[in-house]
ROSE-237541 format. One record per residue: x, y, z of N, C-alpha, C, O in turn; residue in one letter. Coordinates in steps of 0.1 Angstrom, whole numbers, m for minus. Atoms other than C-alpha are relative to their C-alpha. Layout:
// residues N
ATOM  n_xx  n_yy  n_zz ca_xx ca_yy ca_zz  c_xx  c_yy  c_zz  o_xx  o_yy  o_zz res
ATOM     X     Y     Z     X     Y     Z     X     Y     Z     X     Y     Z   A
...
END
This chain:
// residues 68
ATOM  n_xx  n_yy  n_zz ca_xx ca_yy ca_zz  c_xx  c_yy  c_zz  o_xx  o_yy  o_zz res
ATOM    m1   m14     6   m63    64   112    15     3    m4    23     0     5   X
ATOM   m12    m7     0   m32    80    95     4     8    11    m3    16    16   X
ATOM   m14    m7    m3    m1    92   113    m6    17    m9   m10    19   m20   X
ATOM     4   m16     7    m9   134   107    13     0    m2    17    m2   m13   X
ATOM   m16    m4    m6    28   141   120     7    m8   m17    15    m1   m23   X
ATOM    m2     9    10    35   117    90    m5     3   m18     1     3   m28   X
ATOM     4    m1    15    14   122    61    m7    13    m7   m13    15   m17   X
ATOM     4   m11     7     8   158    60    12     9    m8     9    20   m14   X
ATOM   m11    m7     2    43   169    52     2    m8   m16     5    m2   m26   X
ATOM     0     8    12    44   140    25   m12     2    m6   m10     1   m18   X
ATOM    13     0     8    10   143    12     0    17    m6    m7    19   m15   X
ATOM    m5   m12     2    22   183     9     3    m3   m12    m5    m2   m22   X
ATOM   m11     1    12    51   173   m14    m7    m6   m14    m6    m2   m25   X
ATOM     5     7    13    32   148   m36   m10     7    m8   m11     4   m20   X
ATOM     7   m10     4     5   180   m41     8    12    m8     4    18   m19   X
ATOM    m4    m9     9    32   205   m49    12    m4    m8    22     3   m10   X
ATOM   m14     3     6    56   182   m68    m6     0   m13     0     1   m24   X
ATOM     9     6    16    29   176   m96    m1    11    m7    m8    19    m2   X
ATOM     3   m15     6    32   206  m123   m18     1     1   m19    13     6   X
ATOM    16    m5     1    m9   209  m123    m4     8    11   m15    14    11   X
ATOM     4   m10   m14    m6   226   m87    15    16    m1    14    28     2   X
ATOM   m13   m10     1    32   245   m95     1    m4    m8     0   m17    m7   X
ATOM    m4     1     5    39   246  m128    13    13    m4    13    24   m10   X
ATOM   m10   m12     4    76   263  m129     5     1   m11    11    m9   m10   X
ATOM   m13     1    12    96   268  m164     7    m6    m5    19    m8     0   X
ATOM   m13    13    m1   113   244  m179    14     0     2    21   m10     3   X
ATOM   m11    m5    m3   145   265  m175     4    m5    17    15    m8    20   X
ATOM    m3    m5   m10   137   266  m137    m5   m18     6    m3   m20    18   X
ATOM     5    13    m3   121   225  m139    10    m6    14     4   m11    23   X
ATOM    m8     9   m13   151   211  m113    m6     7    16    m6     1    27   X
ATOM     6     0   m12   135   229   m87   m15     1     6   m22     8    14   X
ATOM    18     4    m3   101   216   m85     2    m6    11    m4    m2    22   X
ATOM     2    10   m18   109   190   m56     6    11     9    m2    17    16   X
ATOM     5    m9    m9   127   214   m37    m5    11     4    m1    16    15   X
ATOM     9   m11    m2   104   242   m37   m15    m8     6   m23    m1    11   X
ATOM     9     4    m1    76   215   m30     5    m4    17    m2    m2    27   X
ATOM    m3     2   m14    98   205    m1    m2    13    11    m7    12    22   X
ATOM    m4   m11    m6   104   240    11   m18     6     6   m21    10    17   X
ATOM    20     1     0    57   243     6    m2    m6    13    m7    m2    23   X
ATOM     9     9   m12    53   214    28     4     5    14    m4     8    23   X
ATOM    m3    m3   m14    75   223    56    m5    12     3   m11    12    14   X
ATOM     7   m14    m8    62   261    60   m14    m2     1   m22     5     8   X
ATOM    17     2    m5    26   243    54    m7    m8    10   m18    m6    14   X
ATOM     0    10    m8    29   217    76   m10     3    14   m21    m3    16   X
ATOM     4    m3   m11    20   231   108   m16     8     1   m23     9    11   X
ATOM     9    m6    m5    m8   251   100   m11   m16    m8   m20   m21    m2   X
ATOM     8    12     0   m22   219    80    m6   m11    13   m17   m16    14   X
ATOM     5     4   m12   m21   203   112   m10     6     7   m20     0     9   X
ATOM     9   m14    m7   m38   231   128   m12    m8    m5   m19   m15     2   X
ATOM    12    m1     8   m64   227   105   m10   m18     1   m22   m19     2   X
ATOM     6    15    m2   m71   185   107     2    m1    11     5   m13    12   X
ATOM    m2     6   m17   m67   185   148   m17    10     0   m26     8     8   X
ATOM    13    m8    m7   m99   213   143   m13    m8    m2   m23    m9     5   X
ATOM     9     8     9  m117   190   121    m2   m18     8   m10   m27     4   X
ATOM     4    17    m4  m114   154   144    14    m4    m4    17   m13     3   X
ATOM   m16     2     1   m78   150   134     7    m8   m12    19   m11   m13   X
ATOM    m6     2    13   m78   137   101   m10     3   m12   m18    11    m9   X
ATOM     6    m8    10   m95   143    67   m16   m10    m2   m18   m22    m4   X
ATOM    18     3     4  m138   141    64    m4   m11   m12   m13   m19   m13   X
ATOM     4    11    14  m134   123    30     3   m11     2    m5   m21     0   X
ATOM    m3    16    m9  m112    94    47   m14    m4     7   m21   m14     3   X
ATOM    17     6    m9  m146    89    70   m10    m6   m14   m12   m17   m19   X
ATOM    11     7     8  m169    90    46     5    m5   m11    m3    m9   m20   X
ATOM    m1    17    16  m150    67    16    m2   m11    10    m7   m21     5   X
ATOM    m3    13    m5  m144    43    47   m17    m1     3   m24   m11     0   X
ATOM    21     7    m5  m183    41    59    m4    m4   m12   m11   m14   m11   X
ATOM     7     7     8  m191    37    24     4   m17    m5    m5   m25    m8   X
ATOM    m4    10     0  m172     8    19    m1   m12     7     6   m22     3   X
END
C-alpha cells in the first residue's frame, strides 16, 4: 500500500497544479505551484483524516488491484 504521510501532500499538488482544478490568470500564472503547494499543506491533514476513516488508503486502489 502507498505511504499516506507521502502521497497525499504530493498527490495534492499534482491535483491543484493542473489549471482544470485552479485555473488562475495568466497575469497571476507564476503562482499556480505555489498556491497548489500552499492547498496541499492546509489539505493534508484533514485528507489524512479522511483515508485512516476509510481503511487508510483510497477504495479505487482496492478495487483496480482485485481487478487485475
Amino acid at each position: 500500500m502507498i505511504n499516506i504521510k507521502l502521497s497525499i501532500p504530493y498527490g495534492l499538488i499534482l491535483c491543484t497544479t493542473t489549471q482544470d482544478i485552479i485555473r488562475l490568470p495568466r497575469i497571476f500564472s507564476f503562482l499556480q505551484k505555489p498556491l497548489a503547494q500552499f492547498v496541499s499543506v492546509v489539505r493534508a491533514p484533514k485528507s489524512k483524516e479522511g483515508y485512516a476513516s476509510i481503511g487508510g488508503g483510497s477504495p479505487l486502489r482496492r478495487m483496480t488491484d482485485a481487478q487485475a
